[in-house]
Wavefront OBJ file of the C-alpha trace (Angstrom):
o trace
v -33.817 -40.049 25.550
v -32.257 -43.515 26.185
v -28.983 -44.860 25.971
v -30.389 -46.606 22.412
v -32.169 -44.342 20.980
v -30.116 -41.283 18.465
v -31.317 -38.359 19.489
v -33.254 -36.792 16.410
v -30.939 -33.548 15.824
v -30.789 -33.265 12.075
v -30.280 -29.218 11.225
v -33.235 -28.195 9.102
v -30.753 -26.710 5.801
v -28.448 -29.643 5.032
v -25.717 -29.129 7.730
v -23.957 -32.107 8.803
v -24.395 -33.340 12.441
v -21.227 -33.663 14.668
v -21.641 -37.565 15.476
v -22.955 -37.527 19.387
v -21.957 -40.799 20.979
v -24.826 -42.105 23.360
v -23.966 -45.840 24.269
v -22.287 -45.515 27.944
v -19.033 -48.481 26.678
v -18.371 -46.214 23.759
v -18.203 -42.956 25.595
v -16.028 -44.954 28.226
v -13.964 -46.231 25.577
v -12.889 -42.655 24.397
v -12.881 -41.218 27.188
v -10.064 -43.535 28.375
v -8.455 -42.965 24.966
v -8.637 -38.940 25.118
v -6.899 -39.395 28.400
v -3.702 -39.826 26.327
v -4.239 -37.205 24.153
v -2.712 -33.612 24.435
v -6.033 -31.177 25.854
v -6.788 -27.839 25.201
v -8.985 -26.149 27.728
v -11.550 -24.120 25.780
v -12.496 -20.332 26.908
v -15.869 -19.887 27.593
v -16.616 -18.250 24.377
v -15.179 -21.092 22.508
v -17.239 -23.521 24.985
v -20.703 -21.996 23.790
v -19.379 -22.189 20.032
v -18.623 -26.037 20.895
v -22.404 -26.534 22.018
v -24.217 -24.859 19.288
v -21.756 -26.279 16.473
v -22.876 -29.742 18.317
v -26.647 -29.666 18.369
v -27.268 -27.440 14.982
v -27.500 -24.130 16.531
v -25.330 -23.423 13.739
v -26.205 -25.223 10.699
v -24.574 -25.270 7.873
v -21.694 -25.223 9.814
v -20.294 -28.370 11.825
v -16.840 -27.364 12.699
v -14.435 -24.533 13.746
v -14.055 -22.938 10.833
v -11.170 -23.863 8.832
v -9.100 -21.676 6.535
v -11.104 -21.870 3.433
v -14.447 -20.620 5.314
v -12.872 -17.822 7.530
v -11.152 -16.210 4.805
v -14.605 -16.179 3.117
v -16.481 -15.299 6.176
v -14.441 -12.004 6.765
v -14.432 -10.818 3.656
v -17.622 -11.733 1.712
v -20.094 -13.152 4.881
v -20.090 -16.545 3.184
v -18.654 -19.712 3.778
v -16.732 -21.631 1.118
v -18.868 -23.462 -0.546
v -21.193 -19.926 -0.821
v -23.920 -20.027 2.206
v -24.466 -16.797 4.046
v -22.892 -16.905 6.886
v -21.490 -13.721 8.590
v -19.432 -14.232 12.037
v -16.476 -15.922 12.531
v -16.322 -18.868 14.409
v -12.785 -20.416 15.272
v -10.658 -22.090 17.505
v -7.615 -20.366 18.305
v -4.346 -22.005 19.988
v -1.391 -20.370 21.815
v 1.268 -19.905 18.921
v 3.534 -22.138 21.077
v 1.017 -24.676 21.361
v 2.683 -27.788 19.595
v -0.078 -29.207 17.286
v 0.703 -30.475 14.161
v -2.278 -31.827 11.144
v -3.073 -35.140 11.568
v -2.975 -34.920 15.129
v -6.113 -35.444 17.448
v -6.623 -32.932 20.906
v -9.000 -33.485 23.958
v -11.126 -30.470 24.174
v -12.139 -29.744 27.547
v -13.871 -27.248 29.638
v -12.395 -25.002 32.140
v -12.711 -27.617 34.538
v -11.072 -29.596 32.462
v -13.832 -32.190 32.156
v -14.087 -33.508 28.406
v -16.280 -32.358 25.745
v -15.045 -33.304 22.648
v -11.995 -34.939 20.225
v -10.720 -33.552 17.512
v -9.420 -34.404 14.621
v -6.573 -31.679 13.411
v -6.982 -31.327 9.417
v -5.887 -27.409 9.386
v -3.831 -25.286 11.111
v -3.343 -21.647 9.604
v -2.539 -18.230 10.857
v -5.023 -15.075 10.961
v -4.531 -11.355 11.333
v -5.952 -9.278 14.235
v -6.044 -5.868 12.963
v -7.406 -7.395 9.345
v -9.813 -9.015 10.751
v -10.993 -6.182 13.564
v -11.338 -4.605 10.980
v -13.621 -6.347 8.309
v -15.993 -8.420 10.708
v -16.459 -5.243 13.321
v -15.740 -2.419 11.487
v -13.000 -1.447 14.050
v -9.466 -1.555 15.886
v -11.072 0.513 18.918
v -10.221 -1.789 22.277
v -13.437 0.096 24.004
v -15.012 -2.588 21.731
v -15.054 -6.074 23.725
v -14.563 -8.307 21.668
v -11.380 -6.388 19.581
v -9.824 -6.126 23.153
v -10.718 -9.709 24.093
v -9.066 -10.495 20.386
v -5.613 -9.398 21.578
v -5.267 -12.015 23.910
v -6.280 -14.823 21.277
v -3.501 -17.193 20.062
v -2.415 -16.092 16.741
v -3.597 -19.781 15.051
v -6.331 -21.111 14.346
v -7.168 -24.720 14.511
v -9.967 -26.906 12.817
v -11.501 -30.381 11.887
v -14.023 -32.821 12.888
v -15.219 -32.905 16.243
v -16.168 -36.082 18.096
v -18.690 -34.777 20.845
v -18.533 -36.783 23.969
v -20.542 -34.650 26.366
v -22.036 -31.407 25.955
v -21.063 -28.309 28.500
v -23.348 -28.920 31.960
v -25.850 -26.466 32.803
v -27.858 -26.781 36.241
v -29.616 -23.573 35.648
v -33.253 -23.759 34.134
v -32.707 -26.650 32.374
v -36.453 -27.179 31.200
v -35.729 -24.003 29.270
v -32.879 -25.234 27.777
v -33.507 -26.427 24.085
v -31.588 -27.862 20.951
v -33.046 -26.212 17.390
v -34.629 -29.856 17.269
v -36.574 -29.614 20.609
v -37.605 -25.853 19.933
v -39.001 -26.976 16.026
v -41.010 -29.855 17.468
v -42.685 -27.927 20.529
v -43.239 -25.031 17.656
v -45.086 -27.795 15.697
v -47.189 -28.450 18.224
v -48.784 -25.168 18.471
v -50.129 -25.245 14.859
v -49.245 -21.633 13.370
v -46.765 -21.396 10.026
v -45.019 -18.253 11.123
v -43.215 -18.538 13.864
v -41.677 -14.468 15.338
v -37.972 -14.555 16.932
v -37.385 -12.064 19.584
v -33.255 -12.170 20.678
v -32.831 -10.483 24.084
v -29.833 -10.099 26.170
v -31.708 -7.394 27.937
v -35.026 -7.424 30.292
v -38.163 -6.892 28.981
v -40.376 -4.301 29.600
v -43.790 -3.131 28.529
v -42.596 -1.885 24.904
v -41.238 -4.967 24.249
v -43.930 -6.639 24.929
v -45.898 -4.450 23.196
v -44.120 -5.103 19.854
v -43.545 -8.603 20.101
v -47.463 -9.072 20.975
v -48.564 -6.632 17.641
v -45.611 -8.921 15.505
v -47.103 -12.077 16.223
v -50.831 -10.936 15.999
v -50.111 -9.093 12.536
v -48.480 -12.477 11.242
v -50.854 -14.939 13.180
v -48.055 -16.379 14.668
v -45.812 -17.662 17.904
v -43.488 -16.049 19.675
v -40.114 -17.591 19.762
v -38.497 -15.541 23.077
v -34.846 -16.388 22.697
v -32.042 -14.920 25.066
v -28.732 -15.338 24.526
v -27.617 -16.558 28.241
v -23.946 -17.380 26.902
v -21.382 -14.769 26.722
v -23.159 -10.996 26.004
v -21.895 -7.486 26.791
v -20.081 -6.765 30.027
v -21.915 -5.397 32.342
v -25.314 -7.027 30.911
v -27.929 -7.760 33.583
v -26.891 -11.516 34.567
v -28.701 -14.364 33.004
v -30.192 -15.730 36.118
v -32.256 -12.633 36.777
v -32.898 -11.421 33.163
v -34.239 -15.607 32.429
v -36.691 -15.181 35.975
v -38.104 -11.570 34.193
v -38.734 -13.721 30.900
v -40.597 -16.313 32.839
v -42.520 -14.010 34.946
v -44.039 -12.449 31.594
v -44.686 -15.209 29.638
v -46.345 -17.302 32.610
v -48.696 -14.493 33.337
v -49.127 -12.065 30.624
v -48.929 -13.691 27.104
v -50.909 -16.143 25.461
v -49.821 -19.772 26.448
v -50.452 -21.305 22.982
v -48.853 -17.478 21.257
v -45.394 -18.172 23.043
v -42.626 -20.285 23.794
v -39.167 -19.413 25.951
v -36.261 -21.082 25.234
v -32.799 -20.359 25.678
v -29.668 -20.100 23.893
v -26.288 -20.825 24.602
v -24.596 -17.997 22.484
v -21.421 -16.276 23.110
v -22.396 -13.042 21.271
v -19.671 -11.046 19.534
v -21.666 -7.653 19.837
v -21.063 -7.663 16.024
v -24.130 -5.103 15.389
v -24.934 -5.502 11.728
v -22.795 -8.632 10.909
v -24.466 -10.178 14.309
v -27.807 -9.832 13.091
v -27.774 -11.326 10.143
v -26.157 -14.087 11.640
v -28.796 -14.022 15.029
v -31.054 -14.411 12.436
v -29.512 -17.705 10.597
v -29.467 -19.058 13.994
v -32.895 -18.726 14.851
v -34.109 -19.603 11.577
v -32.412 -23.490 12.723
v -34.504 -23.301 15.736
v -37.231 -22.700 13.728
v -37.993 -19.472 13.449
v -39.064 -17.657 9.833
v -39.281 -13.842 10.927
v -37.078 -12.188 13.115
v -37.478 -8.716 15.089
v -34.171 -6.779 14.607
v -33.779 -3.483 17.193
v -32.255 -0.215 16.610
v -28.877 -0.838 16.697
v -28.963 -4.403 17.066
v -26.273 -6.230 18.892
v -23.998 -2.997 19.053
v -21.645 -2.288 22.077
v -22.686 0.897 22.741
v -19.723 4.009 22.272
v -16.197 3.698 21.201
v -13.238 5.841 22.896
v -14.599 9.125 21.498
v -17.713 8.357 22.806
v -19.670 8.025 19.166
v -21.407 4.837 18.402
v -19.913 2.085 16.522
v -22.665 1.546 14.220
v -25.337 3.343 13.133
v -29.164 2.528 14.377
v -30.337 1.140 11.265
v -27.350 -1.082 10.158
v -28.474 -4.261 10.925
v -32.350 -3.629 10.022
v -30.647 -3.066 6.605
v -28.278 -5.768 6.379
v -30.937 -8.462 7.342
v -33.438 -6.965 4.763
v -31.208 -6.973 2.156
v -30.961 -10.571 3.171
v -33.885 -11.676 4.045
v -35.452 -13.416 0.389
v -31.929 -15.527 0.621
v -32.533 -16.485 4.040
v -36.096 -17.173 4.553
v -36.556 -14.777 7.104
v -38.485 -12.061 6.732
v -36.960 -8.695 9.129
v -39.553 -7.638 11.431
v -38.535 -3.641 12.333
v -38.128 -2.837 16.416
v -40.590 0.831 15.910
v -40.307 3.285 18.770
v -43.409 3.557 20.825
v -44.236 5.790 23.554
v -47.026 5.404 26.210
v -49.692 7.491 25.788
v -50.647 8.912 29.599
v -54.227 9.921 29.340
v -54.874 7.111 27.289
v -52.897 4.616 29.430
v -51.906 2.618 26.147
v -48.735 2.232 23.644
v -48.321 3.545 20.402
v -45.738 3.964 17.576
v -44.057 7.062 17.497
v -44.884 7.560 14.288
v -48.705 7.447 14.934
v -49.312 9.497 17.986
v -52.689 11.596 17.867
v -52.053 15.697 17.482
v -50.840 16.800 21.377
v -50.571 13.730 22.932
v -48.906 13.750 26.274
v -46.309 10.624 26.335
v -44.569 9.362 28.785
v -40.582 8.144 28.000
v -38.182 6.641 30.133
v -34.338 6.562 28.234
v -32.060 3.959 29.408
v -30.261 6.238 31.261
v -33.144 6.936 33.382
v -33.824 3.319 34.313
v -30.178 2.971 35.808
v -29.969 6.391 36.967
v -33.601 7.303 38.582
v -34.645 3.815 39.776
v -31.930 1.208 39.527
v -29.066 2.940 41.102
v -31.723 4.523 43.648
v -33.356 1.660 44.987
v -37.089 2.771 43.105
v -39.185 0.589 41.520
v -39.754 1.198 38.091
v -43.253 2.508 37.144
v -46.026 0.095 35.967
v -46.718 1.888 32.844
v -42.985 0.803 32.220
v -42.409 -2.626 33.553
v -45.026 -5.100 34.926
v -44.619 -5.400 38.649
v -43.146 -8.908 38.463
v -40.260 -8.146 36.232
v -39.858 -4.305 38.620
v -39.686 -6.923 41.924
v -37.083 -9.170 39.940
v -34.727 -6.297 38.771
v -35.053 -4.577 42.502
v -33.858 -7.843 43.996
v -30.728 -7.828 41.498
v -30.166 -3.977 41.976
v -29.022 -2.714 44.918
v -28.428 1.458 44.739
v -26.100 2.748 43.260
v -24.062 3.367 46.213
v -23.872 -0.035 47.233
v -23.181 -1.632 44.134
v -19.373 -2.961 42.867
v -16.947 -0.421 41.596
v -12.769 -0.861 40.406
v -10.912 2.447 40.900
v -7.720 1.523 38.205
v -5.024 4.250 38.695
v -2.299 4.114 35.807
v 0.728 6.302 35.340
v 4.717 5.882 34.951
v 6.544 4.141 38.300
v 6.609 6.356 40.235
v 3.897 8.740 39.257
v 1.752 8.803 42.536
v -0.355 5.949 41.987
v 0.141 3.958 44.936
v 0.250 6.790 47.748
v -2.760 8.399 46.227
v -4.686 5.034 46.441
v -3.413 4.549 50.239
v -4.997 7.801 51.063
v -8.185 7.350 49.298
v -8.867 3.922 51.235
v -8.943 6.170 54.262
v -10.864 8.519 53.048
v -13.394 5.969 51.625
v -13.979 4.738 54.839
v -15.602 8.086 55.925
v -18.360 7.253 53.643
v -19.042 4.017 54.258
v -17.287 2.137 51.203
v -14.846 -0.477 52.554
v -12.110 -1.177 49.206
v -9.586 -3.535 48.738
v -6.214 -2.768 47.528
v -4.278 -4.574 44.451
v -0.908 -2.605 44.090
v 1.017 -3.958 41.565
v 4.537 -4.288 43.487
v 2.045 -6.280 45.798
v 0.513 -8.270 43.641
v 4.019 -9.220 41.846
v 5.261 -10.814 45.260
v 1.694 -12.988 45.849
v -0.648 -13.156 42.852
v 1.945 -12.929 39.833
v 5.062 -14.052 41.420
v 7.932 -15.710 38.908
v 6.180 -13.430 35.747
v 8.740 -11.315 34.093
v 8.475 -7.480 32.295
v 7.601 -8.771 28.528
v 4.684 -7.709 26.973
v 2.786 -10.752 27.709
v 3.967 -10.995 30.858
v 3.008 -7.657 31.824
v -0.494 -8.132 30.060
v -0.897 -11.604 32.450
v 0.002 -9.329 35.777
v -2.668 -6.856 34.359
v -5.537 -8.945 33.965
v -4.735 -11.470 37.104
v -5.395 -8.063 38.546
v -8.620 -7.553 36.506
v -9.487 -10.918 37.363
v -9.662 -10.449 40.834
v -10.875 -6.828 40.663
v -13.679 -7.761 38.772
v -14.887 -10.384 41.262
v -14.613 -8.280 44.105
v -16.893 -5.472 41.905
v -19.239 -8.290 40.943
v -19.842 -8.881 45.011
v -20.611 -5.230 45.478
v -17.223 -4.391 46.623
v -14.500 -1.993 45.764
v -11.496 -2.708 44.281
v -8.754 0.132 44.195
v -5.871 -1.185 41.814
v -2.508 0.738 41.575
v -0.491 -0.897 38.792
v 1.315 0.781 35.510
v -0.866 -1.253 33.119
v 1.180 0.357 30.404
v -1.408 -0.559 26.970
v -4.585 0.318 26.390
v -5.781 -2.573 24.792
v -4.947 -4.633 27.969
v -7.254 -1.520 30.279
v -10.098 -2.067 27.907
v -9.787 -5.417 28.611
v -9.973 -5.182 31.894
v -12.808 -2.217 31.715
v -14.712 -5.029 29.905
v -14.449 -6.942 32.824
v -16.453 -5.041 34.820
v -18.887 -3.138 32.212
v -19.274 0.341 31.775
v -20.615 2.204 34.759
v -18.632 0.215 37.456
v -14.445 1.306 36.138
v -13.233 4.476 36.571
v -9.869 4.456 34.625
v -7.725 7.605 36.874
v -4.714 8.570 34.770
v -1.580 9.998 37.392
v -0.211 12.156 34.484
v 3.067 12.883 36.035
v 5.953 13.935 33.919
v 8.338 11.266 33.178
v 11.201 13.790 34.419
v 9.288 14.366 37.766
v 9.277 10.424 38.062
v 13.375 10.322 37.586
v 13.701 12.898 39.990
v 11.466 10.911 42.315
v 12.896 7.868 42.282
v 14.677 6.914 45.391
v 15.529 3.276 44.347
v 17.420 4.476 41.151
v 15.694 1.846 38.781
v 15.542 4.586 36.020
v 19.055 5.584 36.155
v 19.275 1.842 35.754
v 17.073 1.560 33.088
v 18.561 4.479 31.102
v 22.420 2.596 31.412
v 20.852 -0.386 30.062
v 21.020 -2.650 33.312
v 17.202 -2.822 33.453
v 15.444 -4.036 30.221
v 11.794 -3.073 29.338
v 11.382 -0.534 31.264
v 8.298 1.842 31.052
v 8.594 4.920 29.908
v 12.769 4.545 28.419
v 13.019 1.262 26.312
v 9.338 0.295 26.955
v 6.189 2.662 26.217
v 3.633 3.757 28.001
v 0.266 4.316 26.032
v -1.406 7.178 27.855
v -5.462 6.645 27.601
v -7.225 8.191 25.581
v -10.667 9.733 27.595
v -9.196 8.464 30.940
v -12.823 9.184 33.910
v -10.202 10.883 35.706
v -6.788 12.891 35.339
v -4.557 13.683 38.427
v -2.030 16.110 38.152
v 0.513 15.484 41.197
v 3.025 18.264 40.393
v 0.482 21.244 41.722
v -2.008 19.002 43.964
v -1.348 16.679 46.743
v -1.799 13.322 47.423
v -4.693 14.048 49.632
v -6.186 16.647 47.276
v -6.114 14.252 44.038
v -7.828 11.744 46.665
v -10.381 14.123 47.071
v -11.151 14.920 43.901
v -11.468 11.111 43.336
v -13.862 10.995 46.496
v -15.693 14.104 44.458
v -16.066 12.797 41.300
v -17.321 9.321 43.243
v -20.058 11.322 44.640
v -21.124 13.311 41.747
v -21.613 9.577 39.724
v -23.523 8.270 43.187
v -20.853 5.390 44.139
v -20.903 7.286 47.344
v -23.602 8.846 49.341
v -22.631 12.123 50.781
v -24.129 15.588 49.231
v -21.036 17.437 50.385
v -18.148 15.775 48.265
v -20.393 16.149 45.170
v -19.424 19.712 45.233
v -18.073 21.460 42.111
v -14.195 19.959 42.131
v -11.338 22.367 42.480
v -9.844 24.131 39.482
v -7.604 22.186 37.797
v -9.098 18.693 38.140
v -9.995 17.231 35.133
v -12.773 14.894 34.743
v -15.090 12.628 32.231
v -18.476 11.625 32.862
v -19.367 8.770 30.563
l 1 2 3 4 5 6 7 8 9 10 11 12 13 14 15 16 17 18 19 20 21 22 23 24 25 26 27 28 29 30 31 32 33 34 35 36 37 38 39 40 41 42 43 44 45 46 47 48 49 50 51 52 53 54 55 56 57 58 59 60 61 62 63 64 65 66 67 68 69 70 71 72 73 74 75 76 77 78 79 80 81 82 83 84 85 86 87 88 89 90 91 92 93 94 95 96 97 98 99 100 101 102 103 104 105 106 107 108 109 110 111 112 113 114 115 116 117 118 119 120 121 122 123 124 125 126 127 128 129 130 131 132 133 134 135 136 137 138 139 140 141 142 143 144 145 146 147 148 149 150 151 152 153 154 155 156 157 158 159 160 161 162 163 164 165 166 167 168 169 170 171 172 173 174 175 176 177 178 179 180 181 182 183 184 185 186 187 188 189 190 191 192 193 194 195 196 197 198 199 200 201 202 203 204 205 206 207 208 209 210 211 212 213 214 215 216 217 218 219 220 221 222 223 224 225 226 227 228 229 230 231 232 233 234 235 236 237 238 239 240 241 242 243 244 245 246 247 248 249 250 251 252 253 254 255 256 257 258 259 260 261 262 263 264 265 266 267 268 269 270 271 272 273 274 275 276 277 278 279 280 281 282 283 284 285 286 287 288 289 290 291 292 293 294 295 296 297 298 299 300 301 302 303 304 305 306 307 308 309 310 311 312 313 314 315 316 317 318 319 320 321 322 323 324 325 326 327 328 329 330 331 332 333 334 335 336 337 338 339 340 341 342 343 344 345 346 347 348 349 350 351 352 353 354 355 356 357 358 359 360 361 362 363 364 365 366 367 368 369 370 371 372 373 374 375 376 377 378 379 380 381 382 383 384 385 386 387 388 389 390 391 392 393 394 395 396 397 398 399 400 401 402 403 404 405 406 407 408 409 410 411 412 413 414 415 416 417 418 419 420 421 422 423 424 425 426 427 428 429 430 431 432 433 434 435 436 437 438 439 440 441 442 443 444 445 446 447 448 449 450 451 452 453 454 455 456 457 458 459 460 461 462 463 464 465 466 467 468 469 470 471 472 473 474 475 476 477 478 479 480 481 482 483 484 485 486 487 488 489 490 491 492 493 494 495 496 497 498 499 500 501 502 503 504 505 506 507 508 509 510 511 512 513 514 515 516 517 518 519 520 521 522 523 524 525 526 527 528 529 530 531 532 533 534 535 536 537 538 539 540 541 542 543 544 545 546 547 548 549 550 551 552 553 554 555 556 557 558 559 560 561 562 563 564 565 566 567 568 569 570 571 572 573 574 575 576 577 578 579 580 581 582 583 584 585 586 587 588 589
């Protein structure tokens, strides 16, 4: 592309195009301009919106949505003017953030490099729970986006957008494509119908099974489309999830049957609502069938441990769909490998007394991942086994946040100084956030109201979570007094590396406890919001771990800690994953 040439990026169904300025005077021109505007620094969620609103990915929409279209999205999937169109996709503000209509904001990126200008024409308020609610189904903070929700300004903001430069990516950027660039290249291989596969996941021999038999049954291309934006905590990164993708298509599928490209999304882990809109996405890039999963897009289990939505869902909210879109639903089928026959087949199909070989999700993490094994070949190709391995390290080595939570005064921190002692004995180094600690460096000059507290809690999070990400432990001591704000921070992490240890001590046996006489304080009204008199404490609600300090000692509840550790394999040491003692109480997710 040169400096005087448009870029062709018209959407394929009518959207308008967010006007991309290309000459270099121009671009200087408002760039200087923008420099007097007030800025908003964009999330990363709202960063991947930006870039997909900008180059089509998103078509018919052009904007933020304003008030007209969300209200419509959330309750009837359809925008205003009456195209499907199921996710929400806004731009919220601080509710203190003064920005009036009429007025126009730099947009910028968490570097605070510019992206884009806008042009305020609405400004309108939302609902959290409503919303929660009607677009996924729940209030449940174990899901990540509800909990990620609560920290969302409670306005929402929306007009044109003036796009002066779209987010910088260094990483694989041959792979990186607008809907315009994917629809030409798909052109050029010469087949009508063109299969999307969305993946936030690697890919192993049953899915490329099915996406081979899909594109052979409708003489068509493979469109192999990860979402490399925003995607479930805990995912496997990006970087080693796009070098599986590559590894497959460059040596085991069809170069003229195939083509990788990736996407930018921020994923909502919607389930059936995100399907049906995964599938308006990729039918802008080009793509006119589309292979929905079994429970497509979902987040896995709430707090009691059931799923959020049912496996079928979204294979039925897409179908019902489909004639309206122009996509026809493509069904992920179970298949099993058939040993003797060293070959896949549908569940549904197997000969009479087959012997089939399974692995469950589970498995992989359990049996290979977290031990260091490569997978099998009948499972994963040896390419994409080497990849993973590399990213993997056992289970024992990898990143874990030990978040203790109780009433001041409960134990917390003199159980966690223990347990850094003991850790040592196993090999596991930790580093400790306490939250009187963290209050004098990290979160100095914050105060005790709620959002004050929440911004201690997820500083903490913050910081937790990169030490876990490095393979480290992180042993936080803080109250963290609402669950919304610990799922927050459990989503920080993903599932598998927080163990959430509720000190359930008596709020009496905390008063009597309390040498610095901040209760007795609290309770004559000369300390205000203070857990557990004039502020609550939300207990959680399947904590991993419940201590009971009344009848066991510090060092006891540490070693049921360095038990449970053991039992779960983020230690090594046979001994300590010994039945625990009676009256520790434990949950295994």
């Amino acid at each position: 592309m040169t400096e005087t040439t448009k870029p062709s990026l018209i959407p394929p169904f009518g959207g308008k195009l967010i006007n991309l300025l290309i000459h270099a005077e121009a671009i200087s021109e408002r760039r200087q301009y923008a420099a007097l505007l007030r800025s908003i620094q964009l999330s990363q969620r709202a960063i991947c919106d930006l870039e997909l609103l900008a180059v089509g990915g998103f078509s018919p929409l052009d904007r933020f949505m304003g008030e007209a279209d969300f209200r419509r999205v959330v309750n009837e999937m359809r925008l205003a003017d009456g195209a499907l169109f199921p996710m929400p996709v806004t731009l919220s503000i601080p509710d203190a953030a003064d920005i009036h209509i009429g007025d126009e904001i730099a947009l910028r990126d968490e570097k605070n490099d510019l992206l884009a200008i806008m042009r305020v024409e609405e400004k309108y308020g939302w609902d959290l729970e409503d919303t929660a609610v009607r677009v996924f189904g729940s209030l449940d903070a174990r899901h990540p986006t509800v909990a990620e929700m609560y920290r969302w300004g409670r306005w929402n903001i929306s007009g044109p957008l003036e796009v002066l430069q779209l987010p910088l990516h260094y990483d694989f950027k041959l792979l990186r494509l607008s809907p315009a660039e994917v629809r030409t290249r798909l052109s050029l291989l010469g087949r009508n119908n063109i299969v999307a596969f969305q993946t936030r996941n690697p890919l192993h021999r049953v899915h490329e099974e099915l996406t081979r038999r899909a594109i052979l049954d409708h003489d068509g291309v493979l469109l192999l489309h990860p979402s490399v934006g925003m995607t479930k905590p805990g995912d496997v990164d990006h970087f080693t999830r796009v070098r599986t993708y590559r590894a497959l298509t460059e040596n085991h599928f069809d170069p003229d049957r195939v083509l990788l490209a990736l996407l930018p999304l921020a994923m909502r882990m919607g389930g059936p609502r995100e399907a049906l809109w995964h599938a308006i996405i990729r039918r802008n890039y080009g793509a006119n069938h589309f292979i929905v999963g079994r429970d497509h897009a979902g987040p896995g289990n709430n707090s009691q441990g059931t799923p959020f939505y049912g496996p079928y869902d979204a294979q039925e909210l897409v179908r019902a769909h489909q004639d309206e879109l122009g996509v026809r639903m493509i069904p992920f089928q179970e298949f099993v490998y058939l040993s003797e026959e060293g070959r896949y087949e549908e569940a549904t199909r197997l000969p009479k007394g087959a012997k089939v070989s399974r692995l469950s999700g589970t498995q992989v993490r359990e049996d290979y991942l977290n031990k260091g094994r490569l997978l099998p070949e009948w499972f994963t190709r040896p390419e994409v086994a080497a990849v993973l391995a590399e990213s993997y390290p056992p289970r024992h080595r990898q990143g874990v946040c030990l978040w203790f939570t109780g009433l001041s005064g409960a134990g917390k921190s003199t159980i966690a100084e223990v347990l850094t002692v003991m850790l040592l004995e196993y090999g596991r180094q930790s580093t400790v956030l306490d939250g009187d600690v963290v209050r004098t460096h990290l979160s100095k000059g914050l105060g005790f109201s709620k959002e004050d507290r929440d911004t201690n809690i997820r500083r903490i999070g913050f910081v937790a979570a990169e030490i876990v990400r490095h393979g480290g432990a992180a042993i936080c001591a803080a109250i963290s007094p609402y669950r919304s704000t610990r799922a927050d921070v459990r989503n920080m992490m993903g599932e598998g590396h927080f163990v959430e240890i509720f000190v359930d001590t008596p709020l009496e046996v905390c008063e009597q406890r309390d040498i610095k006489g901040m209760y007795a304080k609290a309770r004559r009204g000369e300390i205000k919001n203070f857990t557990g008199i004039d502020d609550p404490y939300e207990s959680p609600d399947n904590a991993e771990i419940v201590l009971d300090t009344v009848t066991h000692s510090p060092e006891q509840n540490a070693q049921q800690i360095i038990r449970y550790l053991a039992r779960t394999g983020l230690i090594r040491d046979i001994d300590a994953a010994r039945s625990p003692e009676p009256g520790f109480q434990s949950r295994q997710n």
